[in-house]
N, C-alpha and C positions, 0 to 999 in steps of 0.2 A: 336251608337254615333250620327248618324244623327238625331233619332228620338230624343234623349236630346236635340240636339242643337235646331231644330225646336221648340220644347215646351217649353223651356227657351228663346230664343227671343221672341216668341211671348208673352211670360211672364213679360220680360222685356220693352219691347210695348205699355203695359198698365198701366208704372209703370211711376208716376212720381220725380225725382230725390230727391225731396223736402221730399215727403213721406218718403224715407228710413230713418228709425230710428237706427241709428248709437251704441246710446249707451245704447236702453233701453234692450238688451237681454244680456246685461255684468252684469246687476243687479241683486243681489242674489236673490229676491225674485219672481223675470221672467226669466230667466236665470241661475238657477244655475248649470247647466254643465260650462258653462263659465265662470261664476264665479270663480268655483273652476280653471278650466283649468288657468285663469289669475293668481290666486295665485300663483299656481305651477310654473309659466314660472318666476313670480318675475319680475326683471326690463331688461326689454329688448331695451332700448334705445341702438342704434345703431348696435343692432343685423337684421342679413341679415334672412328676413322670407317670403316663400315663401307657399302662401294661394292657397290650388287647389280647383277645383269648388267654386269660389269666389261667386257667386252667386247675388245677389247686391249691393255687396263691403262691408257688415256692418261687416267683422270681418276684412277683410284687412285695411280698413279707419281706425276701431277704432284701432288696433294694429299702423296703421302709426301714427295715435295723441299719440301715450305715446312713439313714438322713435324710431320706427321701421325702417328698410328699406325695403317696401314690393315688392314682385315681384305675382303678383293678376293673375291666368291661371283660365281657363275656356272653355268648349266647346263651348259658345255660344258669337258670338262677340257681342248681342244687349246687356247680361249681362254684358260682361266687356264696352263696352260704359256709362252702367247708372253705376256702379262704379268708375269707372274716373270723371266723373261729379258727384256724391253725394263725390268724394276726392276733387274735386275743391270748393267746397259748405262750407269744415270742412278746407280748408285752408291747404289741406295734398297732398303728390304728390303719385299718384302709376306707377311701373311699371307695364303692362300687358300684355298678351300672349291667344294669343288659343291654348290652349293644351289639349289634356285631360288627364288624371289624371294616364294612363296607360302607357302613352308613354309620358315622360317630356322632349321630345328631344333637349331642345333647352336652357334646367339649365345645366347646365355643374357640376362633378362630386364633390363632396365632397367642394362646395359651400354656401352649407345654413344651419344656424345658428336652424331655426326651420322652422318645416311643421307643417303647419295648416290645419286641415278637416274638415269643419262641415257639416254636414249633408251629406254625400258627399260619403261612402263608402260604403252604401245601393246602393247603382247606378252600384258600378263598380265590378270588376274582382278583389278582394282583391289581391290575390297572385303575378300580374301583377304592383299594383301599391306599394306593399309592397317592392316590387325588384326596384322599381323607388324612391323609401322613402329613402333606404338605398344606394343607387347610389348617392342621390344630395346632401345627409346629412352630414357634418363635422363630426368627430370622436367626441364624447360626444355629438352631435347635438342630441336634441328632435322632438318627433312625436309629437302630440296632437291632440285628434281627438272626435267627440261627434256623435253619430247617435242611430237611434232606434232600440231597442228590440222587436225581432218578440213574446213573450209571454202573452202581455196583451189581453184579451179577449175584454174589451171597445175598446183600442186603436186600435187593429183588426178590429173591427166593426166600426167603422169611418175608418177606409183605405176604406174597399169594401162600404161606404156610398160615399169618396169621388172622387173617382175611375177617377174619370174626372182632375182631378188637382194632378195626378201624373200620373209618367210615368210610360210605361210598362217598365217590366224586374225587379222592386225594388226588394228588397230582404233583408228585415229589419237587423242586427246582428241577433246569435243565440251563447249555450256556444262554437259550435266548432268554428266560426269566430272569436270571440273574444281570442279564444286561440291560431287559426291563426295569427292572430295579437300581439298579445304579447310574441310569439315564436322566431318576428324577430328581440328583443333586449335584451339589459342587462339589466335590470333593466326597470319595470314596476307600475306604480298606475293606478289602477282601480276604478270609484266612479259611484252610478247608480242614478238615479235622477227621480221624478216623478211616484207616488206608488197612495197614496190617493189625492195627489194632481191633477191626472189626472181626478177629481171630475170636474174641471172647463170646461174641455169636456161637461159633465150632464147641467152644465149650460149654456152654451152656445145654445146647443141645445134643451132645454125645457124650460127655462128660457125667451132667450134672445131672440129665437125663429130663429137662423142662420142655413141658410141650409148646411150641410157641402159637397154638389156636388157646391154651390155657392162661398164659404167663406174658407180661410184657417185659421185652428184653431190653424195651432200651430204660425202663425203672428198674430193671436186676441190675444196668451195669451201674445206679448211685447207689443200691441197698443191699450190693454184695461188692462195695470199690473195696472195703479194708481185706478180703481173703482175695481177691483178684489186684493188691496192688502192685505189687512186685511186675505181675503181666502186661499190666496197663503201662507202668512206668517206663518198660522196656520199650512199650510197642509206639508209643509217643514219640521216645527218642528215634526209632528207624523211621518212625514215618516223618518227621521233621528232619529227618537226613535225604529221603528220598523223595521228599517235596523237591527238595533245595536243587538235589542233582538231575531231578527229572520234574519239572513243572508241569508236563502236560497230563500223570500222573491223578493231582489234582481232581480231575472228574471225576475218578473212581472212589473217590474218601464220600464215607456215607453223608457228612454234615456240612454244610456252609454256614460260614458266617461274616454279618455283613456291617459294618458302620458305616454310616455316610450321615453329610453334616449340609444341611440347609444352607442357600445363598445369604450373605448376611441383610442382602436389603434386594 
């Protein structure tokens, strides 16, 4: 834990409030784990949702702009500081916490509407914070969660290229985590994201010539989607063609994402 928190403040250190882009990773064609994950949740105006490893507020702010009431945790207090200020920037208020995502001591039980994860479950102790999912969650309350797939061979080879701008300990999903995960509810959707589209990796670094021990790739592809969209948009549409015709495909897309919805009693 400590070594997260240290590398997310210092992360959040060099980050200025103005920079965070709120709502370009909601966009289908840069975002589409989220995208879909926002379908799914539907209208969640004055629903109680509580965001762990918030990160730099962009999914807790933009969930508070469409109605939310967010409760925004984090191991890292520099991260929840430029959160709270990129929610004062969008005219949104959050609540925040330092917690970490395995011990939520401080939500009290069968209180929140929906949990939100992104990126966020490669980090931890699944089985610790799945037992904390289902502690603070209301009966019918939703998970929803998005992280990476240990299968790709490129996206492999940019982890150990970018080795310096992550932590140790990550541990991408695989099928048995994801079946961990989906064991601890009623009712489950599953969607995988990023197959040929992880093409704009290639470009980045032969193209654009970004070093990726310098640069993070997966914040190029929200902060350059409008000159990569045309790429994106294409490579979306083949890889939701060749989901379809070939399911087992699937492993190899860099992203999961996941909804699943609590027993109602």
């Amino acid at each position: 834990m400590t070594n997260e928190a240290e590398f997310h403040d210092q992360w959040a250190l060099e980050t200025a409030p103005g920079d965070v882009d709120v709502t370009g990773s909601w966009q289908e064609f840069a975002g589409p784990e989220c995208h879909w994950i926002s379908s799914q949740l539907g209208v969640i105006e004055g629903k109680r949702i509580l965001e762990i490893g918030t990160g730099l507020g962009e999914g807790a702010v933009y969930l508070s702009m469409k109605g939310a009431e967010v409760i925004a945790t984090d191991v890292s207090e520099q991260m929840l500081d430029i959160a709270k200020r990129v929610a004062e920037l969008h005219h949104v208020k959050l609540e925040t916490r330092i917690q970490s995502s395995e011990r939520l001591s401080e939500i009290n039980d069968l209180s929140i509407d929906v949990v939100y994860a992104a990126n966020v479950l490669h980090h931890s102790e699944i089985n610790r914070v799945m037992e904390e999912v289902n502690r603070v969650l209301k009966p019918g309350g939703i998970f929803a969660s998005w992280d990476p797939l240990s299968y790709n061979p490129l996206i492999n080879a940019y982890r150990i290229m970018a080795r310096s701008l992550h932590t140790d300990g990550e541990k991408p999903l695989n099928r048995k985590t994801v079946r961990q995960i989906s064991s601890n509810f009623e009712s489950v959707e599953i969607r995988h994201f990023w197959l040929t589209a992880n093409v704009l990796f290639l470009k980045f670094f032969f193209v654009d010539r970004l070093s990726p021990a310098k640069h993070r790739y997966w914040k190029l592809v929200v902060e350059r989607r409008e000159s990569n969209r045309t790429l994106l948009q294409v490579a979306h549409r083949l890889d939701r063609r060749l989901l379809s015709l070939f399911p087992p495909l699937k492993w190899l897309c860099w992203n999961v994402a996941i909804v699943a919805r609590k027993k109602s009693q």
